[in-house]
Structure formats: C-alpha cells, structure tokens
C-alpha positions as CSV (number, residue, x, y, z in Angstrom):
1,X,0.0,0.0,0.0
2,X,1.1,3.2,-1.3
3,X,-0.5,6.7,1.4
4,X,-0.3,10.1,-0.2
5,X,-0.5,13.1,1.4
6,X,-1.7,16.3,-0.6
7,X,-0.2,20.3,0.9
8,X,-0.7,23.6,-0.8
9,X,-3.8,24.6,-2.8
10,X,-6.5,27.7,-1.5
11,X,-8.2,30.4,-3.4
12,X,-5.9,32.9,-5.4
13,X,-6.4,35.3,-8.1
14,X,-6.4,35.5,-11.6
15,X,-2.5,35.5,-13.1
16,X,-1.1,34.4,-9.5
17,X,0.6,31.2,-8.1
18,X,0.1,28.2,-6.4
19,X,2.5,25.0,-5.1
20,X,0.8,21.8,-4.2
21,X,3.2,18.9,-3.1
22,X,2.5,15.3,-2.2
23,X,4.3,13.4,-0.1
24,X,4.0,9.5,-0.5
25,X,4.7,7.0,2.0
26,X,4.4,2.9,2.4
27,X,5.3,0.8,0.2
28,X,7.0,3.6,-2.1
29,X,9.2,1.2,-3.8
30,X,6.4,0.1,-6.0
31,X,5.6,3.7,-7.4
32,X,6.6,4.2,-11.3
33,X,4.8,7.0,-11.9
34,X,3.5,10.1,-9.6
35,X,1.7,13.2,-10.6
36,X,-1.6,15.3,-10.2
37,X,-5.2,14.7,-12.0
38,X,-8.0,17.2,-11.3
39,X,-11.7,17.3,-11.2
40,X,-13.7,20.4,-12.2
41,X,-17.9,20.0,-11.0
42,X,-19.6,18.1,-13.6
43,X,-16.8,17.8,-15.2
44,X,-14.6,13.7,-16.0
45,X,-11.2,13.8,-13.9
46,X,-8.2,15.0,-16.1
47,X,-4.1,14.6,-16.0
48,X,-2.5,17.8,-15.1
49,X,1.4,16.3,-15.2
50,X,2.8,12.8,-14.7
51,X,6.8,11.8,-14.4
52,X,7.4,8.5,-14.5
53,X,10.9,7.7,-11.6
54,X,13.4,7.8,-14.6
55,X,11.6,9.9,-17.7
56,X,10.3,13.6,-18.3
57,X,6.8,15.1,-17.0
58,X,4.1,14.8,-19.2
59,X,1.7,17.9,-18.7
60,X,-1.7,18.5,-20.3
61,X,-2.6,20.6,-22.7
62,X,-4.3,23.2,-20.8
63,X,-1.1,23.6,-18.2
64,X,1.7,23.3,-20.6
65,X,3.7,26.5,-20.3
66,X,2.2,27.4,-16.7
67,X,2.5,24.2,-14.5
68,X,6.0,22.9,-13.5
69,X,6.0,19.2,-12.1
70,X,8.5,18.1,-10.1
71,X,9.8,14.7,-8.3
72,X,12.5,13.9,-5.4
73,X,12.7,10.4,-5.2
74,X,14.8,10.8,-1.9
75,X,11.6,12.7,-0.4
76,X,8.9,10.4,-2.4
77,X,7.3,13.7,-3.2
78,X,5.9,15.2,-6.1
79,X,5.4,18.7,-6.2
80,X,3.2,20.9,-9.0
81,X,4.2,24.6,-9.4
82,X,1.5,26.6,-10.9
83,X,1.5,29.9,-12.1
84,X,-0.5,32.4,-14.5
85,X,-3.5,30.7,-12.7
86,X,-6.5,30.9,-15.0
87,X,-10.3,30.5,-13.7
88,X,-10.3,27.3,-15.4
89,X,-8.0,25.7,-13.6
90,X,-10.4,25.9,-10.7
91,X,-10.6,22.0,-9.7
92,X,-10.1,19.3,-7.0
93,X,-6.1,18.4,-7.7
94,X,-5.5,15.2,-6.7
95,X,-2.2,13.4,-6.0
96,X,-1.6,10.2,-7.9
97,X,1.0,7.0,-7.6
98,X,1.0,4.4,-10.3
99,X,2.8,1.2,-9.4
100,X,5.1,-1.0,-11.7
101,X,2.8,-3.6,-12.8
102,X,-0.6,-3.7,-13.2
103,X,-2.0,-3.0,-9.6
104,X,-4.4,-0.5,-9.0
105,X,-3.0,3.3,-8.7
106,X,-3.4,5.0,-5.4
107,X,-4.8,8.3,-4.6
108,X,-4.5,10.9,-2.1
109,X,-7.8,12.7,-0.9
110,X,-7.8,15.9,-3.2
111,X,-7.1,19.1,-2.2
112,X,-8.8,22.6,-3.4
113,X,-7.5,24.9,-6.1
114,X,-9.9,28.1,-7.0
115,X,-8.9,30.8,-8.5
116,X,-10.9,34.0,-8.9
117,X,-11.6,36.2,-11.8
C-alpha cells in the first residue's frame, strides 16, 4: 500500500501562483509513476502532469507552459508549481502513484484549487 498526502492549494487570483506537493509514503518502492489529476464539477477527472521515476513530466494541454511538475525520489514527493493561474483551472487536484505492474493506482484525498476572476 502506497499513502499520499496532498499540501498547498486555497483560493488565489487570476494571473497568480500556487505550489501543491505530495508526499507519498508505504510501500513507495512500488511507485513508477507520480503526478496530479484534477476534477472540475460536472466535469470527468483530467491529467494535469505525470513523471514517470526515470523519464520527463508529461503535462496536459491546458497547463503546458504554466504548471511545472516536479519529483525527489529521496523525499517520495511530487510537487506541482503553478503559475498564471487561469479561472479554469479551478478543480479538485488530486495526488496520484501508479505502481510498476498492473495494480491499481493509489490516490491521495484531493485538495482545493480556485482561482478568482
């Protein structure tokens, strides 16, 4: 079992900044991939940035050239740097660890991002 802890997040305005980080504990051995999803209401859960332990992040679309993902294996945390926050990006970020194989990935319990116009 993989437990992940979620910091950071709040409400901040249009054009400012926000750092979430995740700190993973357990079993962290078993982690290939970290990263953050997020969850707008009424709206499916999407992938904001995933690093796999030895590749490059992968953002989405909709972050790419605002969102910074980054990973210390040492700490077993993943941290997401966001700036030039857009109303959009208001979501539910959640924390995410996929393990080698093809076990279930685990998930932290979400924490608020809402950014005002």
């Amino acid at each position: 079992q993989v437990q992940l802890v979620e910091t950071g997040g709040g409400l901040v305005q249009a054009g400012g900044s926000l750092r979430l980080s995740c700190a993973a504990s357990g079993n962290t051995w078993s982690i290939n991939a970290m990263g953050w999803y997020r969850q707008a209401p009424g709206k499916q859960r999407e992938v904001v940035a995933t690093i796999t332990r030895l590749g490059s992040p992968h953002y989405g679309d909709s972050v790419k050239g605002r969102f910074t993902l980054s990973r210390d294996d040492a700490k077993n945390t993943v941290d997401l740097q966001m700036d030039s926050l857009e109303p959009e990006d208001t979501a539910k970020y959640f924390c995410n660890a996929d393990p080698y194989g093809s076990g279930p990935a685990f998930w932290g319990q979400g924490t608020q991002v809402t950014v005002s116009s």
